[in-house]
VEXNUKE-71231 format. One record per atom (N, C-alpha, C): x negated, y negated, z. Coordinates in steps of 0.02 Angstrom, whole numbers, padded with zeros to 5 digits, always signed. Layout:
BEGIN
XYZ
...
***
This chain:
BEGIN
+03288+03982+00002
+03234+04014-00036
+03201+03963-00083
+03233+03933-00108
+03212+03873-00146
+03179+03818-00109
+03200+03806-00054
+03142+03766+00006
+03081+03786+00006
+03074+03864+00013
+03013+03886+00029
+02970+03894-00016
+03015+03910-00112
+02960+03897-00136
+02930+03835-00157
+02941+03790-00133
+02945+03706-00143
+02875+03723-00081
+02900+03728-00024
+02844+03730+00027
+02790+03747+00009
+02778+03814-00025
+02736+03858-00027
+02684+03833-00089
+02715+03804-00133
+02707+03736-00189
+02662+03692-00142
+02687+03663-00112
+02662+03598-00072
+02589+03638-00050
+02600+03691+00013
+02525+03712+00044
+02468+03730+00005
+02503+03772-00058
+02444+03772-00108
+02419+03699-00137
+02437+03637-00157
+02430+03590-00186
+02380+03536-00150
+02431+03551-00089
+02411+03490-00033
+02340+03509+00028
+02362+03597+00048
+02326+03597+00113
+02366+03578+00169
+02431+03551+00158
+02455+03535+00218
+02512+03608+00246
+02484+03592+00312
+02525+03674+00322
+02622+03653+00340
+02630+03717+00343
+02714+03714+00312
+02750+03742+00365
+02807+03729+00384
+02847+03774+00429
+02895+03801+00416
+02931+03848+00465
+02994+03890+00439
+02987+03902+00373
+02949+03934+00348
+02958+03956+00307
+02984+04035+00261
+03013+04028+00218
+03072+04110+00188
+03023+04152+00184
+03021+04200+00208
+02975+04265+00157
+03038+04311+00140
+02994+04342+00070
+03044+04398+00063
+03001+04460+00026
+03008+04518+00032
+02958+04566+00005
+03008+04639+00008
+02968+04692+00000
+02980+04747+00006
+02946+04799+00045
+02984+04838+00086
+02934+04898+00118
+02997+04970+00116
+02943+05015+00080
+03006+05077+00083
+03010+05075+00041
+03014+05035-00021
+03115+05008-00061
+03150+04977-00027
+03131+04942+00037
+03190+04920+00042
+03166+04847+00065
+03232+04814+00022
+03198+04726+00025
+03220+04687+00102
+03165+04655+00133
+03182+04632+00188
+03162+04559+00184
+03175+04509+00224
+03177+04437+00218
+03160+04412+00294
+03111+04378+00288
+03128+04339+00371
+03088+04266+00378
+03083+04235+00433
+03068+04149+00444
+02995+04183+00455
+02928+04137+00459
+02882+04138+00490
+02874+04077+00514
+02869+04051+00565
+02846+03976+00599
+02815+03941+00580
+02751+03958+00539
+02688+03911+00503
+02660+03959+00449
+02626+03918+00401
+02607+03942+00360
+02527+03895+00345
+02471+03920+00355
+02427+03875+00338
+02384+03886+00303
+02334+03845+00278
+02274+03868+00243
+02220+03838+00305
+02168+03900+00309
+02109+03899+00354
+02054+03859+00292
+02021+03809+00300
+01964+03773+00268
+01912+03809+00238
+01900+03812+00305
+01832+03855+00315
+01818+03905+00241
+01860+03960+00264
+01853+04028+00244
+01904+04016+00173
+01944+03964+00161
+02014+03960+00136
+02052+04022+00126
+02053+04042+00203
+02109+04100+00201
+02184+04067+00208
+02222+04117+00227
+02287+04112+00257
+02314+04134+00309
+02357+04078+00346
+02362+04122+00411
+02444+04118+00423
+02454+04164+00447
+02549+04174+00476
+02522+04160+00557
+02570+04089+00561
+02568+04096+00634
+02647+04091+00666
+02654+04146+00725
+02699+04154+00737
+02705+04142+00801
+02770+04094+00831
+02770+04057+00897
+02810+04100+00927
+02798+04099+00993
+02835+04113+01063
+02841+04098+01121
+02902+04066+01152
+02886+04002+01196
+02880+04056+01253
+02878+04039+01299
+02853+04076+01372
+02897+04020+01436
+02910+04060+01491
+02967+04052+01547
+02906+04014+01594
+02837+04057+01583
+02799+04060+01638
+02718+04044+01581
+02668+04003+01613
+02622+03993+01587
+02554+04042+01582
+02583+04099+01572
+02563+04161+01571
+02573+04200+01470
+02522+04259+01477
+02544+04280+01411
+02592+04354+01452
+02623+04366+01388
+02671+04424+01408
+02623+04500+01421
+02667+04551+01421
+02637+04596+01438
+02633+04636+01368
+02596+04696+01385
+02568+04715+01314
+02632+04734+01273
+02681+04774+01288
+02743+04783+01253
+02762+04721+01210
+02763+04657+01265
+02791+04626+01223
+02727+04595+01180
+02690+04591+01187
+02653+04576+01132
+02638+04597+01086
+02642+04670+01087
+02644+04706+01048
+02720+04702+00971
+02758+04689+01011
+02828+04672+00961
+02792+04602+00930
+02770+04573+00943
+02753+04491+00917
+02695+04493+00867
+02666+04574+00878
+02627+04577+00818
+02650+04618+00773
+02696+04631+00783
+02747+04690+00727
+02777+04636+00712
+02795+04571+00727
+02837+04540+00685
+02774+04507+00624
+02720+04477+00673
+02657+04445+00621
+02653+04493+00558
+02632+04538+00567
+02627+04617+00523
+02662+04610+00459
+02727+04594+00473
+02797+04598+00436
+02803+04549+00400
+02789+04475+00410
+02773+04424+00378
+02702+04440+00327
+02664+04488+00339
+02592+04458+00313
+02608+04543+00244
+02653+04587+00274
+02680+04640+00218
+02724+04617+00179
+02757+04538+00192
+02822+04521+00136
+02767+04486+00098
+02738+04453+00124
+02690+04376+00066
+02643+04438+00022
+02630+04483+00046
+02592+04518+00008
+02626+04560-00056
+02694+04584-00029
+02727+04613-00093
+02791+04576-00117
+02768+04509-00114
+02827+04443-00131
+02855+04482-00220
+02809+04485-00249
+02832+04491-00331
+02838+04595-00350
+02839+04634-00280
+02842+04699-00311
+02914+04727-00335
+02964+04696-00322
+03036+04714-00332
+03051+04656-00365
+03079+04701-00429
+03122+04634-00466
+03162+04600-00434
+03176+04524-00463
+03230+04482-00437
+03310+04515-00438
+03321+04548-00500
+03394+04584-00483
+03396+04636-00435
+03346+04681-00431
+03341+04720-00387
+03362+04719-00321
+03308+04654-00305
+03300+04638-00235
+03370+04595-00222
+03397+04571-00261
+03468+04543-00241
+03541+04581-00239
+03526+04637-00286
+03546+04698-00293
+03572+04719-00194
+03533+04727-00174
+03512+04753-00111
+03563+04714-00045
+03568+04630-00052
+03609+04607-00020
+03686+04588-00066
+03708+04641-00124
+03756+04648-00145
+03768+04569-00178
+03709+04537-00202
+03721+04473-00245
+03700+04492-00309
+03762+04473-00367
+03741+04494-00423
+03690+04447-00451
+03647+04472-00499
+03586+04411-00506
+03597+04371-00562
+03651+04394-00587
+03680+04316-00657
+03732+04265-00602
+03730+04276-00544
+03772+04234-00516
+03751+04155-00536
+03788+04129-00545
+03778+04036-00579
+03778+04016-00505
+03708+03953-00505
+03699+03917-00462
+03755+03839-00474
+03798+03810-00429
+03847+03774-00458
+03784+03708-00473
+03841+03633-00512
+03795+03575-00543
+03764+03542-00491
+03792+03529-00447
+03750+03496-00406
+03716+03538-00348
+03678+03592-00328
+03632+03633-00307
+03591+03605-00378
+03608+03655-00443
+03555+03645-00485
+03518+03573-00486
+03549+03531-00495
+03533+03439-00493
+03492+03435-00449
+03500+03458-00367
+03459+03448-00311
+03384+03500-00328
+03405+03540-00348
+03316+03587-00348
+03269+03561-00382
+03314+03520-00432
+03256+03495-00498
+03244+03436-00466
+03300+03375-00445
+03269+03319-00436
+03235+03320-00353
+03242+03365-00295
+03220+03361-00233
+03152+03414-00218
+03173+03460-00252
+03127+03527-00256
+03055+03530-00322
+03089+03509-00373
+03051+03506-00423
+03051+03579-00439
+03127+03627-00433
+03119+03674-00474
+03187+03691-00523
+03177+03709-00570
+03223+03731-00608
+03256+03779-00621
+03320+03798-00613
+03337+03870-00614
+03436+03850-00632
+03458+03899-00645
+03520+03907-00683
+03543+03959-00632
+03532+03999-00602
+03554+04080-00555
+03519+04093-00513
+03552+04134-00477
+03513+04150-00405
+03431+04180-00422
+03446+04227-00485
+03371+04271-00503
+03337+04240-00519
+03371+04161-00548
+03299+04098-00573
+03253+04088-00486
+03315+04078-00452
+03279+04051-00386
+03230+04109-00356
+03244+04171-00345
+03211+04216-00332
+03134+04233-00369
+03134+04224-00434
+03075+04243-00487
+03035+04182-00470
+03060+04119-00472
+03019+04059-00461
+02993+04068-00377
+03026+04086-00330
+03005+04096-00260
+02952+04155-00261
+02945+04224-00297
+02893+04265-00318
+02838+04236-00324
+02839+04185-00383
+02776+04156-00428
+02723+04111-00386
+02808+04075-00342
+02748+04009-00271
+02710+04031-00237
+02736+04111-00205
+02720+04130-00142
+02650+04191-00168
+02644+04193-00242
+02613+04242-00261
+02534+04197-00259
+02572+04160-00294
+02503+04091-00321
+02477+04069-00245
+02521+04062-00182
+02484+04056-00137
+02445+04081-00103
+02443+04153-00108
+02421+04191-00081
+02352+04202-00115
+02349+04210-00199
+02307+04239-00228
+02229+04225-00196
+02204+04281-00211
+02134+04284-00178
+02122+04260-00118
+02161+04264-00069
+02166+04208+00004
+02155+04285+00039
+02115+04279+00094
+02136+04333+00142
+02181+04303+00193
+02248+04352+00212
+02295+04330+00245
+02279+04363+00315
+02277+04315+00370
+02272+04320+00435
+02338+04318+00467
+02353+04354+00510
+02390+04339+00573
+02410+04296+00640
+02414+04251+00673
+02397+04261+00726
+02490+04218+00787
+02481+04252+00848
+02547+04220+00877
+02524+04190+00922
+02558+04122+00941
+02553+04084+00988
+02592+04066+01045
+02588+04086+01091
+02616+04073+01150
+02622+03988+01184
+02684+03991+01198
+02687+03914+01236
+02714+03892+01278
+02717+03851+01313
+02750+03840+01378
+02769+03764+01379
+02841+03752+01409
+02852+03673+01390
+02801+03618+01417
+02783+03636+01477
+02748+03612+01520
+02668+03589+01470
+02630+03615+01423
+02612+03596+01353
+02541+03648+01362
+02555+03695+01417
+02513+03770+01383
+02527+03795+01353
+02470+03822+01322
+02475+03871+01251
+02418+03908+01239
+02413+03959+01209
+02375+04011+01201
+02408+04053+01150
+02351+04057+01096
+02337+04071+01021
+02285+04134+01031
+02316+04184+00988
+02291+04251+00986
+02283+04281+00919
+02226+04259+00866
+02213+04315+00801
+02239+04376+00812
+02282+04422+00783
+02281+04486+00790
+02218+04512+00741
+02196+04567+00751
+02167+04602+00720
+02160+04644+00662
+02129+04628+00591
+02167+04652+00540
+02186+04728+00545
+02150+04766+00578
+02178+04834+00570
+02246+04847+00611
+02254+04813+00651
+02312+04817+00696
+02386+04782+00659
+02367+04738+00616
+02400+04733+00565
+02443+04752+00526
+02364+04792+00490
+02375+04850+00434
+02426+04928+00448
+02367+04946+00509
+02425+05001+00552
+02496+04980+00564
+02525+04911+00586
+02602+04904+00604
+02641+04911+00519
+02585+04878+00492
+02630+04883+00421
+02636+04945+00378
+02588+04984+00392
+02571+05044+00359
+02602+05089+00393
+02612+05110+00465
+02613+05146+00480
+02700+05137+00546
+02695+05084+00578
+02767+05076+00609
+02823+05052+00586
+02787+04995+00532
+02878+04976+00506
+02904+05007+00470
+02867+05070+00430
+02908+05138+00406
+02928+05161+00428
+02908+05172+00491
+02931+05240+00539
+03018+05181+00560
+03004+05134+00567
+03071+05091+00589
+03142+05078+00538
+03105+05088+00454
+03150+05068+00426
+03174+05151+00406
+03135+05204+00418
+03132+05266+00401
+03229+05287+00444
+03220+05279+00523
+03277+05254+00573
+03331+05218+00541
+03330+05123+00507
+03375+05107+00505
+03415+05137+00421
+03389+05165+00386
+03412+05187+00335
+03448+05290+00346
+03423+05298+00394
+03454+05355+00400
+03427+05447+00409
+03338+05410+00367
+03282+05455+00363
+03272+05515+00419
+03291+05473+00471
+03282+05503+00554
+03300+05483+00594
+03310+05543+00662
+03353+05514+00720
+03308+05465+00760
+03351+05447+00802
+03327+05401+00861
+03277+05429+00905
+03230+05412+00959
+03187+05462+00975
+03193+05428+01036
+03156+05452+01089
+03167+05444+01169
+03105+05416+01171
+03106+05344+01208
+03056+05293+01216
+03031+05328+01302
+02966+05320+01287
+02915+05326+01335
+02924+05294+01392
+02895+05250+01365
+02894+05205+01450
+02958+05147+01420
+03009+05141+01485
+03073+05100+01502
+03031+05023+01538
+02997+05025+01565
+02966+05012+01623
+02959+04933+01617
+02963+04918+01536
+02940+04838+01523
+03028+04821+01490
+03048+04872+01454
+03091+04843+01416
+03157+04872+01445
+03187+04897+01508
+03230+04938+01524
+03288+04864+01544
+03259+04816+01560
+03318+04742+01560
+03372+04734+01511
+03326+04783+01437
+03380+04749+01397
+03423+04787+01370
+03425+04853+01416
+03472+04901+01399
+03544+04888+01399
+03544+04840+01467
+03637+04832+01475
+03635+04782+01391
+03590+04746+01360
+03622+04722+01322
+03625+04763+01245
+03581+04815+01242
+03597+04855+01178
+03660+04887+01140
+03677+04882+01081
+03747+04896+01032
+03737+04964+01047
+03675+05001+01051
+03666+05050+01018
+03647+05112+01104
+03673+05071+01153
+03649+05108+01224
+03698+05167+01237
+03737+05176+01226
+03787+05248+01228
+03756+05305+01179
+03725+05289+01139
+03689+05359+01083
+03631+05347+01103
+03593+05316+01140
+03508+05327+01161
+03487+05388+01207
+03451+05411+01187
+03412+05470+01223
+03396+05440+01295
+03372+05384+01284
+03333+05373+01348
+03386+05336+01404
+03450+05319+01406
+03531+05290+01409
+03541+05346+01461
+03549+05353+01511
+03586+05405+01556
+03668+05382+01552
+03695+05345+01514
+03758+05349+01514
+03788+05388+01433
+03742+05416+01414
+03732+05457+01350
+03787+05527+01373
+03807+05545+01331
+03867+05609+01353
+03890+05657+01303
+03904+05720+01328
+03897+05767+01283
+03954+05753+01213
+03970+05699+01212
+04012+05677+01141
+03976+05617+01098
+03894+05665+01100
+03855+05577+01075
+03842+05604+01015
+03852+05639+00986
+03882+05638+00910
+03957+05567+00893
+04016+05593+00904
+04072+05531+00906
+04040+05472+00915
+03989+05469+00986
+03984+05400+00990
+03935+05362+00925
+03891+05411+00903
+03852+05379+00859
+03891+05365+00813
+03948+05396+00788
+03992+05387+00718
+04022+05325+00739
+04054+05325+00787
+04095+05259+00822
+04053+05188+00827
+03983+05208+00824
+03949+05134+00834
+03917+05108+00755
+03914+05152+00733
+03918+05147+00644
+03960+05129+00629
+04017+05143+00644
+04088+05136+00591
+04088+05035+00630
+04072+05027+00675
+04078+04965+00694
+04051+04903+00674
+03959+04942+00664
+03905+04896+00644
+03864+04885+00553
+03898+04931+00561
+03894+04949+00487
+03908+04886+00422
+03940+04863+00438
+03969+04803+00410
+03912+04750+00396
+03888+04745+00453
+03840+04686+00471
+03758+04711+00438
+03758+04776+00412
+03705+04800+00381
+03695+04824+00310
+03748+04843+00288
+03769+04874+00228
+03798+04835+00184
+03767+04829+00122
+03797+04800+00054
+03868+04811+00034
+03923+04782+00020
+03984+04789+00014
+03995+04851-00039
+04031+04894-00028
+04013+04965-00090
+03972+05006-00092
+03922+04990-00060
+03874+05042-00045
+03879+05103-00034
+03858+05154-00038
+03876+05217-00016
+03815+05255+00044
+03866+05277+00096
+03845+05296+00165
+03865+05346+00164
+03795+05381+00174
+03804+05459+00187
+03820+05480+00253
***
C-alpha cells in the first residue's frame, strides 16, 4: 500500500504511467482492495485511465461473457480510486481484522521514508497517506476505463469501455454481488451456462448452485458445509456470522 501511494505520487508529479498498482475503496460498506495493471494520465484531455490486461490463448477477442467480467473488473478499479478517502483508515482496517494503532516495525518505517518518501509510524499512517495520493490523483481528472487484450505472438487489441457501462457495473452489479457475498441474498440460477459451464467442475461453491444438476435435496447442509469450510478465507477473525 505504501508502494502505491509512492506510485500514485510519482504519476501525478511525473506523467509517467505506473503499474500494478493497490487500490482500495469502499462499496456497500464494505471495504474491498485489488491490483489494476496500469495507471495513466491521458495528455490530451488529462484524464485518467485504468487499464486492465488480458492475455489471450488465441489472437482473437473473447466472447461477450467474458468480456463482460473484464469490464466489471475495470468498473471496480475506477469505484475504489473514486471512493479511496470515503471510509476511515481504522475503519477500513477494522474490516480485515488489523487493528489501526498496529506499530509499523524500525526498519519498514526507515524504508518508507528513505525509499518511498513517506512517513508513517502505523498501519493507519500508511492507509490515510495512501487516501491523500490516490485522492490528489484523481482530483478533477475524469477517470476512464479501458482492457486490453494480448497475445504472445505481439497482438493486441485495446477496448475504452463506455462510461455508462461503467457506471451501471458499479452502480448497479457489484451490489447486487457483494449484496450475495455478505449474505443479503441467495444465489440465483444463471441463464445461459453456454460460455461459462467449463468452469463448473472447478467451482467451491458447485454442490449448492441452482444451475449444478449435482445439487440435492440436502442443499441446505451442503450450503452450511461449504461455509463452515470457506469461511475462514473470507471472514475477519471474531467476526460474527449470522
Amino acid at each position: 500500500l505504501a508502494h502505491s501511494a509512492r506510485k500514485l505520487q510519482l504519476l501525478k508529479s511525473t506523467g509517467v504511467s505506473q503499474h500494478e498498482v493497490y487500490l482500495v475503496g469502499t462499496l456497500s460498506g464494505v471495504a474491498l482492495r485489488g491490483i489494476v495493471d496500469e495507471v495513466r494520465i491521458n495528455p490530451g484531455e488529462q484524464g485518467l485511465s485504468l487499464v486492465e490486461l488480458k492475455t489471450r490463448q488465441s489472437r482473437s477477442l473473447p466472447r461477450r461473457t467474458q468480456r463482460s467480467q473484464a469490464e466489471l473488473q475495470g468498473a471496480l478499479y475506477w469505484g475504489l480510486l473514486r471512493t479511496a478517502g470515503e471510509m476511515r483508515p481504522a475503519e477500513f482496517l477494522s474490516q480485515f481484522g488489523i487493528p489501526a494503532a498496529t506499530s509499523i516495525s524500525p526498519g519498514l518505517r526507515k524504508y518508507c521514508e528513505t525509499e518511498l518518501g513517506i512517513s508513517a509510524s502505523s498501519v493507519e499512517d500508511v492507509v490515510e497517506t495512501y487516501q491523500e495520493c490516490a485522492l490528489a490523483a484523481a482530483d478533477g481528472r475524469k477517470i476512464s476505463v479501458e482492457v486490453r487484450y494480448e497475445h504472445h505472438s505481439g497482438w493486441s487489441s485495446t477496448a475504452q469501455v463506455p462510461p455508462e457501462v461503467v457506471e451501471h457495473h458499479w452502480a448497479t452489479r457489484a451490489p447486487d454481488l457483494v449484496a450475495w457475498w455478505s449474505g443479503k441474498r441467495p444465489a440465483r440460477e444463471l441463464v445461459d451456462l453456454s460460455e461459462a459451464k467449463f468452469k463448473c467442475g472447478l467451482c467451491d461453491f458447485k454442490r449448492t448452485c441452482p444451475s449444478s444438476a449435482i445439487a440435492s435435496p440436502g442443499l441446505w447442509e451442503s450450503i452450511v458445509e461449504d461455509w463452515g469450510r470457506l469461511r475462514t478465507h473470507f471472514v475477519a477473525p471474531g467476526a460474527e456470522v449470522k
